[in-house]
C-alpha positions, 0 to 999 in steps of 0.5 A: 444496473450492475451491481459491483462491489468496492475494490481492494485498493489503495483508495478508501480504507483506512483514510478515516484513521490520522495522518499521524497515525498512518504514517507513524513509520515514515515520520521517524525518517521524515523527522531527520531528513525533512525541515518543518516546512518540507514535513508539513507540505508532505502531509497535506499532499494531495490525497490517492481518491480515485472514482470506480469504474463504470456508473454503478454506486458501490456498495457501503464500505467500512474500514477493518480495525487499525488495530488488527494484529498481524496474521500468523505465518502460513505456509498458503498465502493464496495468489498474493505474490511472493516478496521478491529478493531485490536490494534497489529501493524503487524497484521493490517498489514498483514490486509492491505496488503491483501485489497491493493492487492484485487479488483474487477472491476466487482463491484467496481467503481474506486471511491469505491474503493478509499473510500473504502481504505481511510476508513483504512487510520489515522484520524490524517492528520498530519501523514496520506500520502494519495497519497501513498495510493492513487497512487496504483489505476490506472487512470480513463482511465485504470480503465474502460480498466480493467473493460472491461476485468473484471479483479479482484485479491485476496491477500494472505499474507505469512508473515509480520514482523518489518524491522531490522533497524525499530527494532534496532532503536526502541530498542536503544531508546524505548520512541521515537516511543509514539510522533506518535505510528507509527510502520514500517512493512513490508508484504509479500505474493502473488496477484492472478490476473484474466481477461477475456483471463487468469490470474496469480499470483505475489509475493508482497511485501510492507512496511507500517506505521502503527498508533497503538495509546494505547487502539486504534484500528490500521490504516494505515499513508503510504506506503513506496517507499521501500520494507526494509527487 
């Protein structure tokens, strides 16, 4: 039987904490854009499971602290791509997206990879939800069990797009998206997953709020507990 390790991903981890909690950032947009009924549809979404590939149980998971302070700079992030300079909401994105679902424990320390992506987190702490992000690298134990068996995915993203009740809202009341200029997008696209005895892939899908102030680059303030279509 192989033997795989559980996937960074935007799967498992961090599912256990609230919904509130998770998508504390979002709320704040939600609060003006979205109507009770529209708020209450959207947290009780449809949730981003997803089944491993191949017939190997994974090993036991468990979720890092939703408190886990944020990295300190440094100047190696490891293979954690660099946050690229785009202005369009969308296609910052899909660039998001596609760092989430790469890593490579081969040459990446579980703290590279934390600083690397808190590099394409908002500098405005009031609407930055780090533990969201956070929440998608496993914990330091499984982190070293997934170096062992040198496993590493790559993300391709298919496609990304405004949710309907993020477009609807927006329309009926265009001036409440300049309080924070956070936009909700959701992703999808595929994870190729390789260790040492195999390998795989996945369909992925997650929604992001993504800060895109006018004449400034975009960066990324959450990830939703929700995948709304």
């Amino acid at each position: 039987m192989q033997k795989r390790f559980p996937a960074l991903s935007l799967s498992s981890y961090g599912m256990g904490w609230s919904a509130n909690r998770r998508f504390a950032v979002v709320a704040l947009v939600v609060a003006v854009l979205l109507t009770i009924a529209a708020t209450v549809a959207w947290l009780s979404g449809s949730g981003n499971g997803h089944q491993d590939p191949g017939h190997a149980p994974p090993a036991p998971a468990s979720s890092p602290s939703s408190s886990e302070a944020a990295p300190k700079p440094a100047a190696d992030s490891g293979s954690v791509a660099k946050p690229p300079q785009i202005a369009e909401p969308v296609a910052y994105a899909r660039a998001a997206a596609q760092m989430l679902w790469s890593y490579d424990t081969r040459d990446t320390s579980r703290n590279q990879q934390l600083v690397g992506m808190r590099a394409w987190m908002t500098k405005e702490v009031k609407y930055a939800d780090w533990a969201s992000v956070s929440g998608q690298v496993p914990d330091p134990v499984l982190w070293s069990r997934m170096v062992d068996q040198d496993q590493h995915a790559t993300g391709t993203v298919t496609e990304g797009h405004y949710p309907g009740a993020f477009k609807q809202a927006l329309s009926e009341d265009p001036s409440a998206i300049t309080e924070a200029y956070i936009y909700v997008v959701t992703v999808n696209g595929k994870q190729q997953i390789v260790w040492k005895e195999g390998g795989g892939a996945e369909e992925r899908a997650v929604t992001l709020a993504v800060q895109c102030r006018p004449d400034h680059d975009c960066s990324l303030a959450a990830i939703a507990p929700n995948v709304t279509q």
